[in-house]
Backbone as a chain_set.jsonl record, in Angstrom:
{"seq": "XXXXXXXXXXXXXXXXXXXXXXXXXXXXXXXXXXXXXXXXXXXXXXXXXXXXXXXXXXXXXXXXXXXXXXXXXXXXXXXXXXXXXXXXXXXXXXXXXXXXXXXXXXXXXXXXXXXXXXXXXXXXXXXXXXXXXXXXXXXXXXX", "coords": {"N": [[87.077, 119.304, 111.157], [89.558, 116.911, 110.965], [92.101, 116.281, 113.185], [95.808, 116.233, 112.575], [96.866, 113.959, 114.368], [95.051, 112.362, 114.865], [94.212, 111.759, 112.611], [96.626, 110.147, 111.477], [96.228, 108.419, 114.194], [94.154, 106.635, 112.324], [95.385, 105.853, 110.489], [97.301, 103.853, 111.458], [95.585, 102.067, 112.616], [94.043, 101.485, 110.02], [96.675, 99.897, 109.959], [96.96, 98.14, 111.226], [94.511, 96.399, 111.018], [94.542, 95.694, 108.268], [96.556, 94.594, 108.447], [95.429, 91.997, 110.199], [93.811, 91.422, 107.943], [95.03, 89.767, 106.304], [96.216, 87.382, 107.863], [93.616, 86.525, 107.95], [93.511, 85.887, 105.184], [95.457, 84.309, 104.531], [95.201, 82.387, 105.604], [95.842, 78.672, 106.189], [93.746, 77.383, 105.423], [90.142, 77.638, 104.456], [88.872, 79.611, 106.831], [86.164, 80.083, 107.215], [85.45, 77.625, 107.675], [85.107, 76.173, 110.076], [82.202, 77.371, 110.907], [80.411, 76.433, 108.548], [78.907, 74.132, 108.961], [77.34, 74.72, 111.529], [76.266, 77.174, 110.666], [74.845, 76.081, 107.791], [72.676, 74.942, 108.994], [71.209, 76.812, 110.849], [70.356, 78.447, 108.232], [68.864, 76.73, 106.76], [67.292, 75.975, 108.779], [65.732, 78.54, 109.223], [64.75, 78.983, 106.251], [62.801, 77.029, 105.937], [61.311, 78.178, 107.893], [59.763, 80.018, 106.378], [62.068, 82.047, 105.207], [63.279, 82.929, 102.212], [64.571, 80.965, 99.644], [67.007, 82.096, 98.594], [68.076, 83.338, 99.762], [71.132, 81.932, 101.279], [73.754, 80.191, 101.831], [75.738, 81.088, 100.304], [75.199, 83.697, 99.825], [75.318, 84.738, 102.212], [77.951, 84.39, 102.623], [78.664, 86.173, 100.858], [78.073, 88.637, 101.779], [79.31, 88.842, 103.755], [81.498, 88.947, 103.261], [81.532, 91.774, 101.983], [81.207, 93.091, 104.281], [83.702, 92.793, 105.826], [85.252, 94.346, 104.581], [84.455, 97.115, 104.872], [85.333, 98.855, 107.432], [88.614, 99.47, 106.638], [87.375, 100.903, 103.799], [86.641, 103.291, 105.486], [88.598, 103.534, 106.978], [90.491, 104.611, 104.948], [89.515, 106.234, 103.752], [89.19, 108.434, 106.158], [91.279, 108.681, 107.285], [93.569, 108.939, 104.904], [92.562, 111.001, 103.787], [90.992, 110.167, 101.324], [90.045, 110.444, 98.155], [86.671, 108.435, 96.34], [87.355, 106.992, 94.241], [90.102, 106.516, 94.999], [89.656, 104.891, 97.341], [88.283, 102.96, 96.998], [89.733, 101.991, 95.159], [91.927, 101.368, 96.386], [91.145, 99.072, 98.383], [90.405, 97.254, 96.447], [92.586, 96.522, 95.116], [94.05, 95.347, 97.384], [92.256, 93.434, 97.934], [92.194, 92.086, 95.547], [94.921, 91.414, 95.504], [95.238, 89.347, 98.066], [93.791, 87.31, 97.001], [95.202, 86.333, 94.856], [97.593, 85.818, 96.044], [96.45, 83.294, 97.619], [95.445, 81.502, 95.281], [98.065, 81.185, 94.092], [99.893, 79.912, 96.632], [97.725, 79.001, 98.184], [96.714, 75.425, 98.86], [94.766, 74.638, 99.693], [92.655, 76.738, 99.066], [90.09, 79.118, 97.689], [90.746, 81.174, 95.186], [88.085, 84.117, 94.414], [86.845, 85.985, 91.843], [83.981, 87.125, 92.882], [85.105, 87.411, 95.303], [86.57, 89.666, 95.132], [84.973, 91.563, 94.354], [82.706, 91.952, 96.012], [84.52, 92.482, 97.836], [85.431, 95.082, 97.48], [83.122, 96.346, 97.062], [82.431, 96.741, 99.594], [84.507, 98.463, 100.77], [83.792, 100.717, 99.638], [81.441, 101.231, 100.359], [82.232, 101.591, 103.146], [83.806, 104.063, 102.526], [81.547, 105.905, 101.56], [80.091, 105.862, 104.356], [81.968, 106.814, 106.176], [82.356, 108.763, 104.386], [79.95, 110.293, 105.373], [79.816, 110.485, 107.983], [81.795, 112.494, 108.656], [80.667, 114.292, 107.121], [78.331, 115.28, 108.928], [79.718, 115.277, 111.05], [80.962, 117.675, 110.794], [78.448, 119.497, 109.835], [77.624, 119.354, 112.788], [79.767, 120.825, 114.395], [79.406, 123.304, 113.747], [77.541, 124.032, 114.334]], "CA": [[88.244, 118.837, 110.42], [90.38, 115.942, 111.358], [93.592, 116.723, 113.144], [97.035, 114.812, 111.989], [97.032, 113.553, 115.407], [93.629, 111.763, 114.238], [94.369, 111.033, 110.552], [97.452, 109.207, 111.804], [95.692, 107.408, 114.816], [93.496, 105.986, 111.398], [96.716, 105.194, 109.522], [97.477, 102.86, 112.356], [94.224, 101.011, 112.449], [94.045, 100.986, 108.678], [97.762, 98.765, 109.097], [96.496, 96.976, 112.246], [92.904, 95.687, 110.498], [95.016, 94.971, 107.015], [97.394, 92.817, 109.324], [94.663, 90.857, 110.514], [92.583, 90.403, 107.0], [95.883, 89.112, 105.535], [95.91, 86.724, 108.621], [92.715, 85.69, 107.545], [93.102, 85.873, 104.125], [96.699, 83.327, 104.041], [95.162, 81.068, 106.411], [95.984, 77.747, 105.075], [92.346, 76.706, 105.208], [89.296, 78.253, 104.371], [88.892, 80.484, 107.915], [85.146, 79.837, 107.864], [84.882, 76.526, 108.035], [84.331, 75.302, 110.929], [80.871, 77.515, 110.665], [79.727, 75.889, 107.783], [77.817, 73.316, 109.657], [75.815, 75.047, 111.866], [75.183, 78.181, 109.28], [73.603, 75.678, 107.213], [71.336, 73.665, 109.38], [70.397, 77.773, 110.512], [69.68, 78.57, 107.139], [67.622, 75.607, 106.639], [66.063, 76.419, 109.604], [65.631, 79.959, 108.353], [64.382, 78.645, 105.416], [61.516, 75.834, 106.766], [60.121, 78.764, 108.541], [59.694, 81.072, 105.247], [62.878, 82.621, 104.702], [63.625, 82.776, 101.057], [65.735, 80.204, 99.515], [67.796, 82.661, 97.675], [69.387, 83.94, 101.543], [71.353, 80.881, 101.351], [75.393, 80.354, 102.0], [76.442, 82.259, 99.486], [74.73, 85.276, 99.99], [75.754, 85.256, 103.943], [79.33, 84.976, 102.796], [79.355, 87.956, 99.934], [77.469, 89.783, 103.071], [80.185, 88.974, 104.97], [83.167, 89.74, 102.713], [81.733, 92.881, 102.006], [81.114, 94.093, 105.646], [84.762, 92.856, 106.248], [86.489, 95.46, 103.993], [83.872, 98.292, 105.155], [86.221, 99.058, 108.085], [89.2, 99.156, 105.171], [87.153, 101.946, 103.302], [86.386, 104.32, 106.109], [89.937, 104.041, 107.326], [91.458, 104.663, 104.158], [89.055, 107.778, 103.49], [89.31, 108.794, 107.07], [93.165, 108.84, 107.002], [94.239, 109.883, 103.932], [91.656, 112.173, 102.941], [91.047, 109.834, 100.394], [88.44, 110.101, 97.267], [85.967, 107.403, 96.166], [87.733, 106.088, 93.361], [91.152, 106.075, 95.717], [89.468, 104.163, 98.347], [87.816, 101.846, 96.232], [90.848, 101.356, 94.302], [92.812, 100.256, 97.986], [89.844, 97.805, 98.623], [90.117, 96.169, 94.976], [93.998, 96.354, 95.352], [94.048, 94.868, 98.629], [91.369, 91.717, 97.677], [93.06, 91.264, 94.311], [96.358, 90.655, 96.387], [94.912, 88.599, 99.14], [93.043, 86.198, 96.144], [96.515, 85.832, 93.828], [97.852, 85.027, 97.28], [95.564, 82.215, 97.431], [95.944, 81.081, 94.061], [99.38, 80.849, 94.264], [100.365, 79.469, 97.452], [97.413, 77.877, 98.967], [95.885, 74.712, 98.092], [93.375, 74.479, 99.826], [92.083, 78.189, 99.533], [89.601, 79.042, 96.41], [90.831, 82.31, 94.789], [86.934, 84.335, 93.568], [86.672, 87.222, 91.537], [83.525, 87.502, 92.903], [85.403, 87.971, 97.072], [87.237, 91.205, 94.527], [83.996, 92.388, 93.651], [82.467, 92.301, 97.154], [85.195, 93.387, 98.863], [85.705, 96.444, 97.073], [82.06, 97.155, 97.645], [82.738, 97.182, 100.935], [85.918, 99.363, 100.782], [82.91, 102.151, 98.432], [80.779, 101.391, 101.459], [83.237, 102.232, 104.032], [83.95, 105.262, 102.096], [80.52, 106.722, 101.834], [79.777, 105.976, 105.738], [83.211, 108.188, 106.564], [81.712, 110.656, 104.351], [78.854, 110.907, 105.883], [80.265, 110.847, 109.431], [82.685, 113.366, 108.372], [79.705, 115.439, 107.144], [77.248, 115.025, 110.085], [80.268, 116.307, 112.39], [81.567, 119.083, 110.106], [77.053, 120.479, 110.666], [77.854, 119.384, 114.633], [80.566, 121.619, 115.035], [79.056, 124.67, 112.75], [76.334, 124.593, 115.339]], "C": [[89.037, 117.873, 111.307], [91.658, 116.341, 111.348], [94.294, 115.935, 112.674], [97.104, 114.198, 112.891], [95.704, 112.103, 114.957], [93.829, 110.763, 113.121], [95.347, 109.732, 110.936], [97.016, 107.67, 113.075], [94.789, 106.491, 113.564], [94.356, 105.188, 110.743], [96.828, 103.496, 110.15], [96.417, 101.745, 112.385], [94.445, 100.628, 111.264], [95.36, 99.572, 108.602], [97.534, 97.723, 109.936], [95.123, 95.802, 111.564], [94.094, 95.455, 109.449], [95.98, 93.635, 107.241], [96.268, 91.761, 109.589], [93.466, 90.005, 109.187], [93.706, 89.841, 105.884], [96.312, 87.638, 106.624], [94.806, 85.82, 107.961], [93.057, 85.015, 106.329], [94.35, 84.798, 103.239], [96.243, 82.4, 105.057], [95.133, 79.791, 105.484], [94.729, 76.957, 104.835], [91.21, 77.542, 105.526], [88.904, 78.725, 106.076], [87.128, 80.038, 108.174], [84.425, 78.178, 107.865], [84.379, 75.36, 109.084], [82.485, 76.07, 111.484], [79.97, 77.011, 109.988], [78.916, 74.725, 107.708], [76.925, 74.024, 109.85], [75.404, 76.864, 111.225], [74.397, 77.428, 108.271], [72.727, 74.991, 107.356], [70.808, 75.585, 110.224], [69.9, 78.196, 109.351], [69.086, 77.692, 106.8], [66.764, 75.927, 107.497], [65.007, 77.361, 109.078], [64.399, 79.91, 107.678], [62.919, 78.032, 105.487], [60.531, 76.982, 107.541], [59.941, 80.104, 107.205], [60.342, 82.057, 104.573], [63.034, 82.64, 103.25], [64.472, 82.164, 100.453], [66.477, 81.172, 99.029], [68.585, 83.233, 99.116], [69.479, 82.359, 101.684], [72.994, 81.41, 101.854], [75.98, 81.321, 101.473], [76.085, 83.652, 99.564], [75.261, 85.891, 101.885], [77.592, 85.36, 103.492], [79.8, 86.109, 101.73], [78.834, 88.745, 101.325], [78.644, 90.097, 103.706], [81.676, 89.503, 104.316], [83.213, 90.969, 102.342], [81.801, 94.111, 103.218], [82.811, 93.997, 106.263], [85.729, 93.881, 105.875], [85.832, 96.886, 104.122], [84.861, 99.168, 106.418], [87.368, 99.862, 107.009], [88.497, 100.525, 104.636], [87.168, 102.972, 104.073], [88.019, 104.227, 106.511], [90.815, 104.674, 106.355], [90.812, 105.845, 104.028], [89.275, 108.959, 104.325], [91.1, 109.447, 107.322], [93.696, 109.001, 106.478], [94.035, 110.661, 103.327], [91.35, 111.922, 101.67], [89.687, 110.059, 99.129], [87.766, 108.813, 96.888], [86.68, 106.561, 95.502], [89.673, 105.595, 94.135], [91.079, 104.951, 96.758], [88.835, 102.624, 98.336], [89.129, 100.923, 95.38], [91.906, 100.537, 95.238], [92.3, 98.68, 98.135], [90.18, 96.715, 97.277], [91.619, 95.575, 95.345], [94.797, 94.943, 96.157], [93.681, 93.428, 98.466], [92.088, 90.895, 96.608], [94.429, 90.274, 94.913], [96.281, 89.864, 96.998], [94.595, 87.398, 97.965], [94.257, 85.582, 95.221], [97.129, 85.321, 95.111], [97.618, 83.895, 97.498], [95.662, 80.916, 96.57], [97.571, 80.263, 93.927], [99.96, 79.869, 94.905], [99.638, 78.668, 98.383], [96.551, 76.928, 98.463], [94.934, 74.478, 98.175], [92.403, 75.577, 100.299], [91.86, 77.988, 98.463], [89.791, 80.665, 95.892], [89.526, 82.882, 94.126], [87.373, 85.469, 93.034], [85.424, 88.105, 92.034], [83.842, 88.4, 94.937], [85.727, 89.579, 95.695], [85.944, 91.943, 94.378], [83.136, 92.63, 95.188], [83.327, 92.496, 98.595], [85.049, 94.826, 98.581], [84.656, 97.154, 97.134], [81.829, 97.408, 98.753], [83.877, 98.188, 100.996], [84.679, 100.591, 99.815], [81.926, 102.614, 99.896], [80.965, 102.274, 102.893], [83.723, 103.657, 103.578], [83.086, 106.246, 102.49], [80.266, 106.833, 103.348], [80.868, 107.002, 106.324], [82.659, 109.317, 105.78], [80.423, 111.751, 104.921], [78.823, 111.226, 107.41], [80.573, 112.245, 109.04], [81.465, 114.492, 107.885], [78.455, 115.966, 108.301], [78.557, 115.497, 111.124], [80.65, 117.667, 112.167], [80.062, 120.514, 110.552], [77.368, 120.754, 112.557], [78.195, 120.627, 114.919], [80.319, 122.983, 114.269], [78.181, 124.778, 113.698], [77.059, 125.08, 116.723]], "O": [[89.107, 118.184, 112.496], [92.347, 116.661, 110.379], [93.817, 114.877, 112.265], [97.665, 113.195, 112.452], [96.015, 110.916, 114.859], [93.672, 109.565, 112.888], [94.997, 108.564, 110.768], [97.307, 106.478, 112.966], [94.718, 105.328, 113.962], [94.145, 104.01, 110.454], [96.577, 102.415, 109.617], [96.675, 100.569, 112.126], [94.996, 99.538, 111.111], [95.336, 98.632, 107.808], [97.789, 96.559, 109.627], [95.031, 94.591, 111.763], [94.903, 94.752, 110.054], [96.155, 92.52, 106.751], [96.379, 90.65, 109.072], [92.785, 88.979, 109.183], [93.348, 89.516, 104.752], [96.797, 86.726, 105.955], [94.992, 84.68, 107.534], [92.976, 83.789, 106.246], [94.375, 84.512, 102.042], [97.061, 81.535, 105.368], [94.609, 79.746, 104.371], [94.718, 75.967, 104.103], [91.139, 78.129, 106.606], [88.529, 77.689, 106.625], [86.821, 79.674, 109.309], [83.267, 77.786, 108.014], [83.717, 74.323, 109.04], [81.72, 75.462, 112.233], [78.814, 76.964, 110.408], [78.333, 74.333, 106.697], [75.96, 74.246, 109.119], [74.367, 77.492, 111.435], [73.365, 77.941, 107.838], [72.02, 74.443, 106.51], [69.584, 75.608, 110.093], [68.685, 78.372, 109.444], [68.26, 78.261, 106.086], [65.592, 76.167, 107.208], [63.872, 77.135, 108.659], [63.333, 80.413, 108.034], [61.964, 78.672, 105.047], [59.332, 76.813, 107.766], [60.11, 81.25, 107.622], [59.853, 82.793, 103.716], [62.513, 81.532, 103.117], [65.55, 82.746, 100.575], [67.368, 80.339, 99.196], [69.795, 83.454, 99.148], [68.561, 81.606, 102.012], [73.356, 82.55, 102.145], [76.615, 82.233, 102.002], [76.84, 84.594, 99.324], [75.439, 86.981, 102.428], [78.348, 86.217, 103.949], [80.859, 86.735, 101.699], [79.629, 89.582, 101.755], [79.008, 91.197, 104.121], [82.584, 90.197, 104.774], [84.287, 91.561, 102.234], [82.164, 95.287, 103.232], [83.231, 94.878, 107.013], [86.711, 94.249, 106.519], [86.428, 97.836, 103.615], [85.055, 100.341, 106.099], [86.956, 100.924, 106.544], [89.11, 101.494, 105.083], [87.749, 103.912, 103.53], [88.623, 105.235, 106.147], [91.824, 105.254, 106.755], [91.59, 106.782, 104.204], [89.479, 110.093, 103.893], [91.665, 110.531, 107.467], [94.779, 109.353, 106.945], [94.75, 111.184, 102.472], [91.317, 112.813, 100.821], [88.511, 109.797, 99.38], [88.492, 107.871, 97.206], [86.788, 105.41, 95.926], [90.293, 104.582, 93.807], [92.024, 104.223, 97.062], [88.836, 101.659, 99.1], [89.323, 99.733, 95.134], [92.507, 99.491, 94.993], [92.856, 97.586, 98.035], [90.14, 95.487, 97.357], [91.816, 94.434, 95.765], [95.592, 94.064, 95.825], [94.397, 92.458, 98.717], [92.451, 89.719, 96.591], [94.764, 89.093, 94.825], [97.258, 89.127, 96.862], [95.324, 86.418, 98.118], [94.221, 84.393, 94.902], [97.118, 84.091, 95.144], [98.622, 83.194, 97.629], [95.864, 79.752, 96.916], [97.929, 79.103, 93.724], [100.522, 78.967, 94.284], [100.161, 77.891, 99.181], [95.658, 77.29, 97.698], [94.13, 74.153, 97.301], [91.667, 75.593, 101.285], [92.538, 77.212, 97.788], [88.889, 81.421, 96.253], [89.411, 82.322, 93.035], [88.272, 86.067, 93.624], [85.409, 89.326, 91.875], [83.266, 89.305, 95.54], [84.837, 90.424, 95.598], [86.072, 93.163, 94.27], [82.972, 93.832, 95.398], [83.026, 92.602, 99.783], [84.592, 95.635, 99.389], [84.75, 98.376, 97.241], [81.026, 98.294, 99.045], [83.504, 98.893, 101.934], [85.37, 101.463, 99.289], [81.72, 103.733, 100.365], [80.296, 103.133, 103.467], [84.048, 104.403, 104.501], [83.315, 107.15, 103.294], [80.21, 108.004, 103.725], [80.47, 107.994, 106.935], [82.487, 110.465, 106.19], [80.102, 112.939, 104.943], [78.044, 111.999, 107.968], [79.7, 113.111, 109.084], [81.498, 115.594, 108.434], [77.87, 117.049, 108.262], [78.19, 116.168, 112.088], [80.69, 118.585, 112.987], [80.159, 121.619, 111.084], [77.352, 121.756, 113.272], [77.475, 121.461, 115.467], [81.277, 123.757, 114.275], [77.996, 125.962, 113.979], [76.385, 125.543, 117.644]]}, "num_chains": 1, "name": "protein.A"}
């Protein structure tokens, strides 16, 4: 079982990581762009040697927006003793806000529904991996 001493050290992370993907996520210009060169002369590479066109840009950046809010799920499950549909519902919450953000105020940021949809699978992701920690120490310490 996770002491409050614990839960709360999570709290903290959970507001430290949400500080920094609202950082990202109001930068006034798309944050990964100065990758977007040489990710796509590697994926060409990639590609030329038999990769599959379909692992292209777009698929490296849903990869990547969903591994960003995996953090995000396990903290929120981890720390508030949260359930699936609570932790998922943070994650959606969270992206929705960051993307109307976007929308709103920056011009040269592209608000998706599809970042909401792979964030929040990251925030389900991050869930299940805390539950499965959380169950794999709960056997530990029974032994």
């Amino acid at each position: 079982m996770t002491s409050q001493r614990g839960r709360m050290l999570w709290v903290w992370l959970l507001a430290a990581y949400l500080a920094a993907l609202a950082l990202v996520g109001f930068w006034p210009t798309p944050v990964d762009a100065p990758a977007q060169g040489p990710l796509s002369r590697t994926l060409a590479q990639l590609q030329a040697a038999g990769v599959p066109h379909s692992f292209d840009y777009d698929t490296v950046e849903a990869t990547a927006n969903m591994l960003i809010y995996v953090p995000v799920g396990f903290a929120v499950t981890v720390g508030f003793r949260s359930s699936w549909w609570q932790t998922v519902g943070v994650g959606a919450c969270t992206s929705a806000c960051v993307e109307l953000g976007q929308l709103l105020f920056l011009q040269h940021r592209y608000p998706s529904l599809i970042d909401v949809a792979t964030n929040t699978a990251g925030a389900l992701l991050g869930f299940l991996l805390a539950r499965t920690f959380q169950g794999r120490r709960k056997g530990v310490e029974a032994n």
